[in-house]
DRENDO-1510 file (C-alpha; in Angstrom, 1 decimal, always signed):
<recs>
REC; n; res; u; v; w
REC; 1; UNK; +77.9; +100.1; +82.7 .
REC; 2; UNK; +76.8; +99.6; +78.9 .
REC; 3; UNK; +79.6; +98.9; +76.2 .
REC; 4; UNK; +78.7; +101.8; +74.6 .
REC; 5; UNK; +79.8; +104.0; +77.2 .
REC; 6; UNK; +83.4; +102.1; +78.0 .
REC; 7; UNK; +87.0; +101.5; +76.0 .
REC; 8; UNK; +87.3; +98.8; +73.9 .
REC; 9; UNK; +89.4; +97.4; +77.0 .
REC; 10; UNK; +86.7; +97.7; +79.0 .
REC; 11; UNK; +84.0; +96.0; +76.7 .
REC; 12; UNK; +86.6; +93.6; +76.1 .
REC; 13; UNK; +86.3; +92.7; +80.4 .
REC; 14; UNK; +82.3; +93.0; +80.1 .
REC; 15; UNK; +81.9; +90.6; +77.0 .
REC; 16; UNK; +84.5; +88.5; +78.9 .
REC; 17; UNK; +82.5; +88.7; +82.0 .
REC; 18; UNK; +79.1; +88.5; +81.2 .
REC; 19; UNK; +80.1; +85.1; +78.8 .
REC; 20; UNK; +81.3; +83.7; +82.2 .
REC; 21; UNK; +78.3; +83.9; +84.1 .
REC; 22; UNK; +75.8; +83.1; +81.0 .
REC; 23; UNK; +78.2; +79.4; +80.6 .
REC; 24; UNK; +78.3; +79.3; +84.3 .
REC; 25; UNK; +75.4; +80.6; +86.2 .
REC; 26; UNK; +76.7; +80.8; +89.7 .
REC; 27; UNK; +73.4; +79.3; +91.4 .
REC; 28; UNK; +73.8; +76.6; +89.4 .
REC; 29; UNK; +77.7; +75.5; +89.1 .
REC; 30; UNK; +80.1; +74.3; +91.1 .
REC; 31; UNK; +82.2; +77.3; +92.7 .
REC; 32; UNK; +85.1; +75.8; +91.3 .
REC; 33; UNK; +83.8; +75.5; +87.9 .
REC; 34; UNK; +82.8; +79.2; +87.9 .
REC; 35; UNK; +86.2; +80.2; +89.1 .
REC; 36; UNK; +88.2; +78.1; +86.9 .
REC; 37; UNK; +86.1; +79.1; +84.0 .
REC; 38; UNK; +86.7; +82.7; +85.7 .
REC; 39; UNK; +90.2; +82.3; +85.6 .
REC; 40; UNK; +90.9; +80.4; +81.7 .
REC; 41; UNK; +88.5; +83.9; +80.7 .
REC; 42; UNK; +91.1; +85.8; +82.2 .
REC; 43; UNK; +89.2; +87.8; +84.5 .
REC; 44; UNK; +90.7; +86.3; +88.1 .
REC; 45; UNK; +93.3; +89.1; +87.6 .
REC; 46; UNK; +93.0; +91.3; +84.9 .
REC; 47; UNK; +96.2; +92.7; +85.1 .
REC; 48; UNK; +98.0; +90.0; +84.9 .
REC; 49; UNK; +99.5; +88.3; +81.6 .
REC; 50; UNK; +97.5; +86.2; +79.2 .
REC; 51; UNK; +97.7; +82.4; +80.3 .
REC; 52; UNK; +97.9; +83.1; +84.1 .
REC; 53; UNK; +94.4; +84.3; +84.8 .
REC; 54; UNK; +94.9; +87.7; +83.5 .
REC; 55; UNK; +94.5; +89.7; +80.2 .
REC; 56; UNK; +97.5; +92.6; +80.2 .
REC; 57; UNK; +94.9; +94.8; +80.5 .
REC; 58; UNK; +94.7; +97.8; +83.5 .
REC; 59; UNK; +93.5; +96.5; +87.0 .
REC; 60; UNK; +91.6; +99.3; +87.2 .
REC; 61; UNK; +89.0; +97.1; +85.0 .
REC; 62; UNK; +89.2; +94.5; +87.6 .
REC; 63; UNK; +86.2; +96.4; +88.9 .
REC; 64; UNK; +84.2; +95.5; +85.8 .
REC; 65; UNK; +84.4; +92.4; +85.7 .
REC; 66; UNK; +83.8; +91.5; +89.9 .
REC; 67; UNK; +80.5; +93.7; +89.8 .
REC; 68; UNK; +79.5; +91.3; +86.7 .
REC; 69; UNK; +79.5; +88.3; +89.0 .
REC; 70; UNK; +78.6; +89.7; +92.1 .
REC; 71; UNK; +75.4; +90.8; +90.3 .
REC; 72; UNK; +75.1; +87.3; +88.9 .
REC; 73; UNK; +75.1; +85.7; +91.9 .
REC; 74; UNK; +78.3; +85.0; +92.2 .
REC; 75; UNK; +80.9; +85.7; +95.5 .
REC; 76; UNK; +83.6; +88.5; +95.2 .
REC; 77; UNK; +86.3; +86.6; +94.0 .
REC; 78; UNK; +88.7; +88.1; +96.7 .
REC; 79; UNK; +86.5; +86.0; +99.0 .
REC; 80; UNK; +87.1; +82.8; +97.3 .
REC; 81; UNK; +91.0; +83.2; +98.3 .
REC; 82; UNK; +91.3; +85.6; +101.0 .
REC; 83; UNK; +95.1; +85.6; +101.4 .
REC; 84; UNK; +95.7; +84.0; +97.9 .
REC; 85; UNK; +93.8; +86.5; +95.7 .
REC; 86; UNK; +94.7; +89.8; +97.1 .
REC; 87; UNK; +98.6; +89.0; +98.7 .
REC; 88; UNK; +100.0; +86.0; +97.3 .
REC; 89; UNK; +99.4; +86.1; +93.6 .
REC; 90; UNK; +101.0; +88.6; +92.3 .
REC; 91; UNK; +104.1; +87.6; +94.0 .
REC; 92; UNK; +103.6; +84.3; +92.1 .
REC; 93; UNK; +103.3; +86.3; +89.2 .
REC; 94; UNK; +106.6; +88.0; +89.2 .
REC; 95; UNK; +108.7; +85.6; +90.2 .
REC; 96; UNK; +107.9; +82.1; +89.0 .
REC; 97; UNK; +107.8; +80.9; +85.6 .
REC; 98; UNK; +105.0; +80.7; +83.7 .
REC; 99; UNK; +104.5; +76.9; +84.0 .
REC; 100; UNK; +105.1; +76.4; +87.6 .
REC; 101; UNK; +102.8; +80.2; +88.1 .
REC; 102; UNK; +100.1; +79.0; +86.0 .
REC; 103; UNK; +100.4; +75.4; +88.2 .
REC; 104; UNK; +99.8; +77.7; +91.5 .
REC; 105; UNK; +97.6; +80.3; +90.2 .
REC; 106; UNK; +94.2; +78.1; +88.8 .
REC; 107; UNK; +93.8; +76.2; +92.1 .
REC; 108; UNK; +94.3; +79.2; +93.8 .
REC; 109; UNK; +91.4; +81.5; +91.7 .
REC; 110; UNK; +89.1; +78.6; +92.1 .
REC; 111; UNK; +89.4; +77.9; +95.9 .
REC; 112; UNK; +90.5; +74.2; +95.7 .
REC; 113; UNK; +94.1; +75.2; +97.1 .
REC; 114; UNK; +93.8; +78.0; +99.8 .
REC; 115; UNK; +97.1; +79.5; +100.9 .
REC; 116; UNK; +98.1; +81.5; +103.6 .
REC; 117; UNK; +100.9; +83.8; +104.7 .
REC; 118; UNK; +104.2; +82.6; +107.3 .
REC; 119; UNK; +105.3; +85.8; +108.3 .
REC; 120; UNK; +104.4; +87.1; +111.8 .
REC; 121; UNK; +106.6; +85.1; +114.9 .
REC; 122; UNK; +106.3; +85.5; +118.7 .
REC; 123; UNK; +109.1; +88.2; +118.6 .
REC; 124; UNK; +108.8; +89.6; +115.1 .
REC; 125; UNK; +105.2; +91.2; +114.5 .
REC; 126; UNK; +105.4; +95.1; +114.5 .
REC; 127; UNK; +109.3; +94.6; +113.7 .
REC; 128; UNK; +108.9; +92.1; +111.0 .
REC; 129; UNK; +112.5; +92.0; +109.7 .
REC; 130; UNK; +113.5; +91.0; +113.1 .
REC; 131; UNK; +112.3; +87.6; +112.9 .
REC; 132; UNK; +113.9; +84.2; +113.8 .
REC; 133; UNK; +113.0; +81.4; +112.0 .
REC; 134; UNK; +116.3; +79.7; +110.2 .
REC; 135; UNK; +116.4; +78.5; +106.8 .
REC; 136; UNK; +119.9; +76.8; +106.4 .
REC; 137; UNK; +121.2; +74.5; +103.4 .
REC; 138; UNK; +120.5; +71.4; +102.8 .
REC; 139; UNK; +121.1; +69.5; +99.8 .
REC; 140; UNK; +119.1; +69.9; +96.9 .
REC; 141; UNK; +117.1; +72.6; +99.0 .
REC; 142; UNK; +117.1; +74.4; +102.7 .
REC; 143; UNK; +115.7; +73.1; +106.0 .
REC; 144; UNK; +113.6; +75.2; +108.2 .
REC; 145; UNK; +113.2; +75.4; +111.6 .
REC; 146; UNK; +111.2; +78.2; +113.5 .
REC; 147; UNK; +108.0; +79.4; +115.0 .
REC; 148; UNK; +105.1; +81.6; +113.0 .
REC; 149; UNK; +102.2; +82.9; +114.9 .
REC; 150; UNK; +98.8; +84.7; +113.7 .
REC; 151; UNK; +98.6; +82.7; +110.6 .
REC; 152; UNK; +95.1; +83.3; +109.4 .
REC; 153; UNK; +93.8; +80.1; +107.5 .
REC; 154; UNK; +96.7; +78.2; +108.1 .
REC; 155; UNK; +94.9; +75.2; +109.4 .
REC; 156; UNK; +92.9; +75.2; +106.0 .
REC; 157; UNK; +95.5; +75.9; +104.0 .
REC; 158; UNK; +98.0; +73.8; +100.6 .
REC; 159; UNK; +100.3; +76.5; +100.9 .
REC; 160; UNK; +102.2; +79.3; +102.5 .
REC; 161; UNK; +104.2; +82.3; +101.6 .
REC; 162; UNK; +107.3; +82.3; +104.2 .
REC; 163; UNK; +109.9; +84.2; +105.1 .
REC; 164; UNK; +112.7; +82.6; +106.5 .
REC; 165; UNK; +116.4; +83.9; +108.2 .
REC; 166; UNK; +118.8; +82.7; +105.8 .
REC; 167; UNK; +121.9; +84.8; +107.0 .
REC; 168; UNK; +122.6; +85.8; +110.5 .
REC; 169; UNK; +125.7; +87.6; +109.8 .
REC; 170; UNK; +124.2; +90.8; +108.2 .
REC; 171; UNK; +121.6; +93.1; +108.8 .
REC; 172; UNK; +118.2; +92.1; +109.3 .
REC; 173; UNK; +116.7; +93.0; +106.1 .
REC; 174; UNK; +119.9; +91.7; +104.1 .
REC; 175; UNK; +119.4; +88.4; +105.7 .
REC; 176; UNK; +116.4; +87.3; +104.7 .
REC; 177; UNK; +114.8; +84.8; +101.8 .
REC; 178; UNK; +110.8; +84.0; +100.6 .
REC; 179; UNK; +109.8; +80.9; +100.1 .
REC; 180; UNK; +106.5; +79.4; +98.7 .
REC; 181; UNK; +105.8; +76.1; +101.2 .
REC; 182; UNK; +103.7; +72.7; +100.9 .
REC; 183; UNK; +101.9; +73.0; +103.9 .
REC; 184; UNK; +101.6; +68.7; +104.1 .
REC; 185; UNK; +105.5; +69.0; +104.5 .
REC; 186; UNK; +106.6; +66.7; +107.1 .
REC; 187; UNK; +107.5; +68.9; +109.9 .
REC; 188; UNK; +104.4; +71.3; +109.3 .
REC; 189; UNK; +102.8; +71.6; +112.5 .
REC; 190; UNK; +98.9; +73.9; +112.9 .
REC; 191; UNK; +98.0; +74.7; +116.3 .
REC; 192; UNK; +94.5; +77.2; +116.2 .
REC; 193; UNK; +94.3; +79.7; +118.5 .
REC; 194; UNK; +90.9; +80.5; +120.0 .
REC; 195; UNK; +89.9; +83.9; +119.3 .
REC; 196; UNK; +87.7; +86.7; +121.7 .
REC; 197; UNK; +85.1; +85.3; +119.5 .
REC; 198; UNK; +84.9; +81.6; +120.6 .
REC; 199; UNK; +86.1; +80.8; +116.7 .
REC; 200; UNK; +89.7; +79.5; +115.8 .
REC; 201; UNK; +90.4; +81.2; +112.0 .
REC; 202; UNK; +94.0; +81.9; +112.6 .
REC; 203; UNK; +97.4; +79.6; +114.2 .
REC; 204; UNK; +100.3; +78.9; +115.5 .
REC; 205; UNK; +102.6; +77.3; +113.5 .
REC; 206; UNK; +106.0; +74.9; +114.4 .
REC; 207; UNK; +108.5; +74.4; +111.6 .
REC; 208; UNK; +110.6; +71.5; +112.6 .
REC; 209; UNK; +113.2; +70.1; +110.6 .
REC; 210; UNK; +111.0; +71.1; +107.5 .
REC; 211; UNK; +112.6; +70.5; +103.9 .
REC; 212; UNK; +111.8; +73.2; +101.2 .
REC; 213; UNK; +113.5; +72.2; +97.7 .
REC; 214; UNK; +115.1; +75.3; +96.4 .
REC; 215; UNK; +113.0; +75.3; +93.5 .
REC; 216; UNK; +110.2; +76.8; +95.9 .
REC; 217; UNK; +113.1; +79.7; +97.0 .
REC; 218; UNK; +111.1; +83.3; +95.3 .
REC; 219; UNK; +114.0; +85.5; +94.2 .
REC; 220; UNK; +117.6; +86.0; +95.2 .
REC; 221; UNK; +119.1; +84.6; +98.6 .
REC; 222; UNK; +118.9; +87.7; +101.2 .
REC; 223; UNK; +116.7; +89.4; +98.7 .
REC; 224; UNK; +113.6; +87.9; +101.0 .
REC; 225; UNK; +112.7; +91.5; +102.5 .
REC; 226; UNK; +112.3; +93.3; +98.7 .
REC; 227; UNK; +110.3; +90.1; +97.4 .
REC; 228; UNK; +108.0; +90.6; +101.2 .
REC; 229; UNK; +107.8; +94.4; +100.2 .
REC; 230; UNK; +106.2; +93.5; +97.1 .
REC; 231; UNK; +103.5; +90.8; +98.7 .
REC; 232; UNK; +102.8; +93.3; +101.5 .
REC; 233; UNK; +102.6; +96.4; +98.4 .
REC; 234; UNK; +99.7; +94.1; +96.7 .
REC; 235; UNK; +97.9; +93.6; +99.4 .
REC; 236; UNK; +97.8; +97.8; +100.0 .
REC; 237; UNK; +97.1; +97.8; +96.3 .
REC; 238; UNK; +94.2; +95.3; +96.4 .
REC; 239; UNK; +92.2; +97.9; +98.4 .
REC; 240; UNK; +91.3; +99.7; +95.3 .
REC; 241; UNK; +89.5; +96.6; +93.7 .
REC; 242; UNK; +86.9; +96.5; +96.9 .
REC; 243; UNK; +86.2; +100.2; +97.6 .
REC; 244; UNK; +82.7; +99.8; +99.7 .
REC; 245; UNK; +79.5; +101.4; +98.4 .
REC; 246; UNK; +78.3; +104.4; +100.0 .
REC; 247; UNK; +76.7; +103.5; +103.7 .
REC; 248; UNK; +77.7; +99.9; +103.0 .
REC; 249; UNK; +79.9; +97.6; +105.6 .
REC; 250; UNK; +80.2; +98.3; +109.5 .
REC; 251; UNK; +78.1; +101.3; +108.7 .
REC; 252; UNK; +75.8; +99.7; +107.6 .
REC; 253; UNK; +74.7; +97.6; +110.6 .
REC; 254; UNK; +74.4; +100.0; +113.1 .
REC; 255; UNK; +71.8; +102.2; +110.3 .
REC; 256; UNK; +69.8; +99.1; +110.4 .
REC; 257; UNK; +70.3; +98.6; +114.0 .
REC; 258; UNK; +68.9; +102.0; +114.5 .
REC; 259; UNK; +65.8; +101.8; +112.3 .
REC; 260; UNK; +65.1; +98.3; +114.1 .
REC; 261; UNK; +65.4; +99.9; +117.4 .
REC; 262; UNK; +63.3; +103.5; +117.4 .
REC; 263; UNK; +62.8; +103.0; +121.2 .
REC; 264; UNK; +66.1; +103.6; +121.9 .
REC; 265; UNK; +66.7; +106.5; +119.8 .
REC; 266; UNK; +68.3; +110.0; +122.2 .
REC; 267; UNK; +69.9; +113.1; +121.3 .
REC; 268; UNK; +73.4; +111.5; +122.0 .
REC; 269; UNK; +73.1; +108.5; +120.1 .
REC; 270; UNK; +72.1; +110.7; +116.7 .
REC; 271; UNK; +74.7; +112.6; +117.1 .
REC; 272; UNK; +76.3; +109.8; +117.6 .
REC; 273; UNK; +75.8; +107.9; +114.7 .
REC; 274; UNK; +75.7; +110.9; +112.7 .
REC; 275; UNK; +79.5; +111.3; +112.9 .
REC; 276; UNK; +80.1; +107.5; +112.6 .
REC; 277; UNK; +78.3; +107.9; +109.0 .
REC; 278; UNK; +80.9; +110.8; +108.0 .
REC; 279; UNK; +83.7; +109.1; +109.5 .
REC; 280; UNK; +82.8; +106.2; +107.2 .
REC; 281; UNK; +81.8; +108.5; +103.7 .
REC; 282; UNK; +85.2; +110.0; +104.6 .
REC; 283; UNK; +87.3; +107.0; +104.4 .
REC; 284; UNK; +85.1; +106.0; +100.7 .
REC; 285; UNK; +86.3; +108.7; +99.8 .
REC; 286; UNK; +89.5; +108.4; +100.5 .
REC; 287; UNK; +89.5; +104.9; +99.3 .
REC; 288; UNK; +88.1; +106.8; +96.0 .
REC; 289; UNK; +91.3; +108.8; +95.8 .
REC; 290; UNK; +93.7; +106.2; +96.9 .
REC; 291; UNK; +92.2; +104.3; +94.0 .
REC; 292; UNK; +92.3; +107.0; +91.6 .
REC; 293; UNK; +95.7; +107.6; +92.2 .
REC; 294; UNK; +97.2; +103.8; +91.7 .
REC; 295; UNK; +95.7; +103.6; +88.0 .
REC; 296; UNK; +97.2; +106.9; +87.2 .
REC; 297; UNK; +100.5; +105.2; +88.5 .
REC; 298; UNK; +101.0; +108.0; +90.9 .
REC; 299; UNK; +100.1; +106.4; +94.6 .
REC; 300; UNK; +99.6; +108.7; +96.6 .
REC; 301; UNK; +99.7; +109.2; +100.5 .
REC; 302; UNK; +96.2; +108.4; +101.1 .
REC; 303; UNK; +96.8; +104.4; +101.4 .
REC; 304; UNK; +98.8; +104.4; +103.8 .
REC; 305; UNK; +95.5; +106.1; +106.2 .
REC; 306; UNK; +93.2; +104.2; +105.0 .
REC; 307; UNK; +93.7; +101.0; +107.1 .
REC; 308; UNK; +94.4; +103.0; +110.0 .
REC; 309; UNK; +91.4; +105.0; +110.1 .
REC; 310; UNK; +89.4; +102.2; +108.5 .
REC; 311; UNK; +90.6; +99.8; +111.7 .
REC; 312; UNK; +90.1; +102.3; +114.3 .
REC; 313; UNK; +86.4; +103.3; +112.6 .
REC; 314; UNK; +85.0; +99.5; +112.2 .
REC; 315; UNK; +85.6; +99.6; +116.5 .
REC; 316; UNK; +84.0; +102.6; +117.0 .
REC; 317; UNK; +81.0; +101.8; +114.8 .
REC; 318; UNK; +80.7; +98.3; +116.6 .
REC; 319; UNK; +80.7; +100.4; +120.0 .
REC; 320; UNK; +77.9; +102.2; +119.1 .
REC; 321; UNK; +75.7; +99.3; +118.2 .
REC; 322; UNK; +76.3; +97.8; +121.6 .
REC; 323; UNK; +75.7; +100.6; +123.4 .
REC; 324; UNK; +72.6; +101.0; +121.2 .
REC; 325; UNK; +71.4; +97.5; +122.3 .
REC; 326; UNK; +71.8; +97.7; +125.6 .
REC; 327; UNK; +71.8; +95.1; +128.2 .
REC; 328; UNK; +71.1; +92.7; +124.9 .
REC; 329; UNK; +74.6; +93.8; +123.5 .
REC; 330; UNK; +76.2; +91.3; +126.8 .
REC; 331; UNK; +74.6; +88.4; +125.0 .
REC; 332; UNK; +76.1; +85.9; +122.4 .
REC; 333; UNK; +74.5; +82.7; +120.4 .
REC; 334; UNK; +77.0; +80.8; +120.7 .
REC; 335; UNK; +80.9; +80.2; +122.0 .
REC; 336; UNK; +82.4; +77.7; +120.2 .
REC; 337; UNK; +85.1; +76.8; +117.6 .
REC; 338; UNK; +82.8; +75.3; +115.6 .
REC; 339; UNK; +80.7; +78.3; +114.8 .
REC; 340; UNK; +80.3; +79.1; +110.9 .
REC; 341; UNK; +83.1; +81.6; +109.2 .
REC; 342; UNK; +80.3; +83.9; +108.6 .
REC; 343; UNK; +78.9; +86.1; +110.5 .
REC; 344; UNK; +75.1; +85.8; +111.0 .
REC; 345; UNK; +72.6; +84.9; +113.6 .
REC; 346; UNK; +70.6; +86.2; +116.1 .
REC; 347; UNK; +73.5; +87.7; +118.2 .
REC; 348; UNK; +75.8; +88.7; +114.8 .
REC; 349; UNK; +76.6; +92.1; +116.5 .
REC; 350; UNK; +77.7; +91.2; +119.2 .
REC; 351; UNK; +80.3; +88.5; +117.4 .
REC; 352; UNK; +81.2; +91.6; +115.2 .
REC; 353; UNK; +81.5; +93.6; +118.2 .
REC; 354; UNK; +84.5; +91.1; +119.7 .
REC; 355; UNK; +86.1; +90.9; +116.3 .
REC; 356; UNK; +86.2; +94.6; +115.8 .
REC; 357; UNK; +89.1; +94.1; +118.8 .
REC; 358; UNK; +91.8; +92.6; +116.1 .
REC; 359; UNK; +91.4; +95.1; +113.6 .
REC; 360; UNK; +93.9; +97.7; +115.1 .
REC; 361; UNK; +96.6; +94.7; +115.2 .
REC; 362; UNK; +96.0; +92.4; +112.4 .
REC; 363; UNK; +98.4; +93.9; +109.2 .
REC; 364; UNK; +100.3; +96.3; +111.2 .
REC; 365; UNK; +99.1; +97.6; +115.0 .
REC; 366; UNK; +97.5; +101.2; +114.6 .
REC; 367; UNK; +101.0; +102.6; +116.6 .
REC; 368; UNK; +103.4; +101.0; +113.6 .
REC; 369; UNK; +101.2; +102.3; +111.1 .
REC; 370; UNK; +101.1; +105.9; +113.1 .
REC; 371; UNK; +105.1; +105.8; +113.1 .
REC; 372; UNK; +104.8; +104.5; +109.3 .
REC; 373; UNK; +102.6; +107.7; +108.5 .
REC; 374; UNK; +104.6; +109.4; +110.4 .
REC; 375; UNK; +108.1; +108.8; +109.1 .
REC; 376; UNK; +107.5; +108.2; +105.1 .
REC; 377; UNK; +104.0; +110.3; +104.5 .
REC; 378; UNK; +105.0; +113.0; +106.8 .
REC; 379; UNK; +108.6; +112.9; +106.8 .
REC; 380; UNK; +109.3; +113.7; +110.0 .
REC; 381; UNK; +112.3; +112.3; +112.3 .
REC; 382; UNK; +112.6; +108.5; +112.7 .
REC; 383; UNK; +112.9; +107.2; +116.0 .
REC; 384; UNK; +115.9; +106.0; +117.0 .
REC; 385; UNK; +117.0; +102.3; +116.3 .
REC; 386; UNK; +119.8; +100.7; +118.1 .
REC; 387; UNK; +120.0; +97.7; +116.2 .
REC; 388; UNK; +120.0; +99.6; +112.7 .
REC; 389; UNK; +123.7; +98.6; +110.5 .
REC; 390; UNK; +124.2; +95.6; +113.5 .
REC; 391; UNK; +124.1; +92.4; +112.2 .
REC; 392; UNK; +121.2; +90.4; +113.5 .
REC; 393; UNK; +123.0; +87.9; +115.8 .
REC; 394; UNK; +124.4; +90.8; +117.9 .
REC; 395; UNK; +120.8; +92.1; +118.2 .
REC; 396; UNK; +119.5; +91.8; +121.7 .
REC; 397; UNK; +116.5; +89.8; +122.1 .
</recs>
């Protein structure tokens, strides 16, 4: 894209952009002094207000400015920040002030401070709002005591996003509050938990006796479920800035599988892999729409499939390239907790293979999102809830 076939917005987010990586070259640099320089530009979040890693602009030019760097050299900056970028900083945004925003937001964009997201518990996954861990006064602040499981990066991470029980005498949503915690807080316990994989990337974590001033409360007391709607809303949203390119992703590997195995080619496995391919230009496509539809400021319905079918596709394609393989697909490199984040080697497809398992659980199980498509796309009947107008200590559990 030239400047002479863009807005003056958009030039604006080119010039921005291409300044960046001509100061900065990304082979050269630091990755923190690319980010923060990304950041000061602006360009971290384009949407977001001047000051705070953003320009006011539309974050539909977000787009712009990440192809820039990516074709640079550079990482997609969603990767620098997994949890941070795409979930936690627009709820920064809105409801801290600019000082202590701008404080939180740099560290994040460059990767020096990696944050991650205390919401899940033992007995609160698919029913979120149903969760246990107690956040009670105390002095100047509140004390928190409680269990969080599935915490991706938490044993990497400066901070946390949590969401805490704060009254027990009302309904389950009405009783809960967000806070924004200092992982190194006495009290802060990270246990890994080994995956299918033989890696550890996400935790259990203990909250014992920890002390969260109340300066580091986001919104109103009880108003924790409308401020978690929000984080969870970005995080839906974020899926427009990273809409794959055509035959790109899980796709991708089993096409080069194929071509790098013609002696296994049959009938069935065409076929095969021929409706894999429109499964995936399907879901593009939808993510195309979906996109489309959130910089109009009309979102439509198609979000809420898109991680559904996306989830229950990235299995299916990963089925097929170990059925492809063979006898070879029972192999692995190596087991261990230790084993790099990325995933490369020898044996990659196979570690892809047993990670494809999480993806219909991890952000909602594919049955909650069925019932969410279900209920609020479809509008059909909700199920019944016995605990719905009860407050939450009379809920059975």
């Amino acid at each position: 894209m030239t400047t002479t076939d863009v807005t003056p917005d958009a030039a604006l987010v080119e010039k921005l952009a291409r300044e960046v990586v001509a100061e900065h070259p990304p082979h050269e640099v630091p990755l923190t002094e690319l980010m923060g320089a990304w950041f000061d530009a602006g360009l971290a979040w384009v949407h977001f207000p001047v000051g705070l890693g953003g320009l006011g602009a539309p974050r539909s030019l977000q787009m712009i400015a990440n192809k820039i760097i990516k074709d640079a050299g550079g990482p997609e900056p969603r990767t620098v920040n997994t949890i941070g970028y795409g979930i936690v900083a627009g709820t920064i945004s809105r409801y801290t002030d600019p000082d202590t925003a701008a404080r939180l937001l740099r560290p994040l964009a460059t990767g020096e401070e990696l944050w991650c997201q205390l919401f899940s518990e033992p007995g609160a996954g698919s029913d979120l709002a149903g969760l246990a861990t107690m956040a009670v006064p105390d002095g100047d602040g509140w004390k928190i005591n409680g269990q969080k499981v599935w915490t991706s990066l938490a044993h990497k991470s400066r901070w946390a996003v949590l969401l805490a029980r704060t009254d027990p005498d009302v309904p389950k949503h009405r009783g809960l509050t967000y806070f924004i915690l200092d992982m190194t807080t006495p009290g802060v316990q990270v246990r890994p938990l080994r995956q299918l994989t033989g890696r550890a990337s996400f935790n259990e974590v203990f909250l014992d006796d920890v002390h969260i001033p109340d300066s580091g409360r986001l919104g109103d007391v009880g108003a924790g479920w409308f401020v978690a709607t929000g984080t969870l809303g970005d995080e839906r949203t974020s899926l427009g800035d990273r809409i794959p390119a055509r035959g790109s992703g899980a796709i991708a590997d089993a096409l080069d599988l194929w071509k790098a195995h013609p002696e296994r080619h049959t009938a069935i496995l065409r076929e095969k892999l021929a409706r894999l391919w429109s499964r995936a230009e399907s879901q593009r496509l939808t993510a195309e729409r979906a996109r489309a539809s959130a910089v109009r400021g009309t979102p439509g319905p198609e979000s809420a499939t898109i991680k559904l079918a996306g989830s229950e596709l990235n299995q299916a394609v990963y089925e097929f390239c170990i059925e492809l393989l063979g006898p070879e697909g029972a192999l692995i490199d190596t087991y261990s907790t230790d084993a790099p984040d990325d995933v490369s080697g020898p044996t990659a497809i196979q570690r892809k293979f047993l990670r494809s398992r999480a993806t219909t659980l991890e952000g909602g199980t594919s049955e909650i999102m069925r019932n969410v498509i279900g209920e609020r796309v479809l509008k059909l009947p909700q199920e019944v809830r016995n605990d719905k107008g009860k407050p939450w200590k009379d809920i059975p559990r």
